[in-house]
C-alpha positions as a printed NumPy array, in Angstrom:
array([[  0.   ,   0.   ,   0.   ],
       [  1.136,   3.569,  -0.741],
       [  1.429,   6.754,   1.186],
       [ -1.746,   7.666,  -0.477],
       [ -3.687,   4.909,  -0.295],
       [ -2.881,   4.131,   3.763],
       [ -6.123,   5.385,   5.551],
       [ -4.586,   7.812,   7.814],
       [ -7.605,   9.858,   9.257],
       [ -9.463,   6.115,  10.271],
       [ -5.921,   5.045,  11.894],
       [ -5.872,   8.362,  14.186],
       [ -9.569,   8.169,  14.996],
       [ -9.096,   4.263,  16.258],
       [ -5.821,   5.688,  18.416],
       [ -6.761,   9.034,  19.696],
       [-10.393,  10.242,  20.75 ],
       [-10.182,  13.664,  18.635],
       [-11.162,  15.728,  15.662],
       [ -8.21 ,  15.172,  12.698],
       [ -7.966,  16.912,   9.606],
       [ -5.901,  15.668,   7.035],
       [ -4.199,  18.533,   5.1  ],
       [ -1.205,  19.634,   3.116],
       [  0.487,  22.356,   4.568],
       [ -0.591,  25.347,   2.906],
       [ -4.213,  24.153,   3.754],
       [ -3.535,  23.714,   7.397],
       [ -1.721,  26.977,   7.746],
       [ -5.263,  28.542,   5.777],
       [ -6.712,  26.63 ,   8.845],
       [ -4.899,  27.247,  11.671],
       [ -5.326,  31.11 ,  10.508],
       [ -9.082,  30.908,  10.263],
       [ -9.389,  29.437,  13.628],
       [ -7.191,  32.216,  15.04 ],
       [ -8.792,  35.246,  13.863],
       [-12.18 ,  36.356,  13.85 ],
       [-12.2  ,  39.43 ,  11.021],
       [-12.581,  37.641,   8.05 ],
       [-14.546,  34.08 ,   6.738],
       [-12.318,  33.376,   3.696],
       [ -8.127,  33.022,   4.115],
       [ -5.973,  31.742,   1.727],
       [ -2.646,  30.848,   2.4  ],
       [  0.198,  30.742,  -0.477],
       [  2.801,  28.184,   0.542],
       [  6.416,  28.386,  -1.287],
       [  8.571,  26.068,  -1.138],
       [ 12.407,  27.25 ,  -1.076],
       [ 13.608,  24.307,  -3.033],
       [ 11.941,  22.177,  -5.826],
       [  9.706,  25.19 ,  -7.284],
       [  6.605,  24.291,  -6.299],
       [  3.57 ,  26.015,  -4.362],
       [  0.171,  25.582,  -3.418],
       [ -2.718,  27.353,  -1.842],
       [ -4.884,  27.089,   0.609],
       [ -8.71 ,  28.299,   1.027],
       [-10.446,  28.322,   3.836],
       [-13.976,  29.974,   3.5  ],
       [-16.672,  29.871,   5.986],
       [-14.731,  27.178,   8.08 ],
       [-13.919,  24.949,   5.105],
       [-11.101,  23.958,   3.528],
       [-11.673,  24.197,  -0.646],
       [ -9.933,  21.548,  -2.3  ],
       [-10.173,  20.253,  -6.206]])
């Protein structure tokens, strides 16, 4: 089984009794700024990478992460 394929969330929530959201990092920095603020109900978070050239974004609007 790949990285990918191995169901992480369902292997935390049989460990640990909390809430996990499983995110790249430019969507859980858009989260972790939502939660910490209380001004705005869209962030987006630009995320780039020093080496490698690549960069993503994350969306958070009314408390949800926008993926696709």
């Amino acid at each position: 089984m790949h990285f990918r394929e191995y169901p992480l969330e369902a292997a935390l929530k049989e460990e640990y009794p909390f809430r996990f959201v499983i995110a790249n990092n430019a969507n859980a920095a858009a989260l972790g700024i939502y939660h910490l603020q209380n001004d705005y109900t869209t962030v987006v978070c630009h995320s780039q990478l020093v080496k490698g050239g690549r960069g993503g974004q994350g969306i958070v609007v009314d408390g949800k992460v926008l993926t696709g």
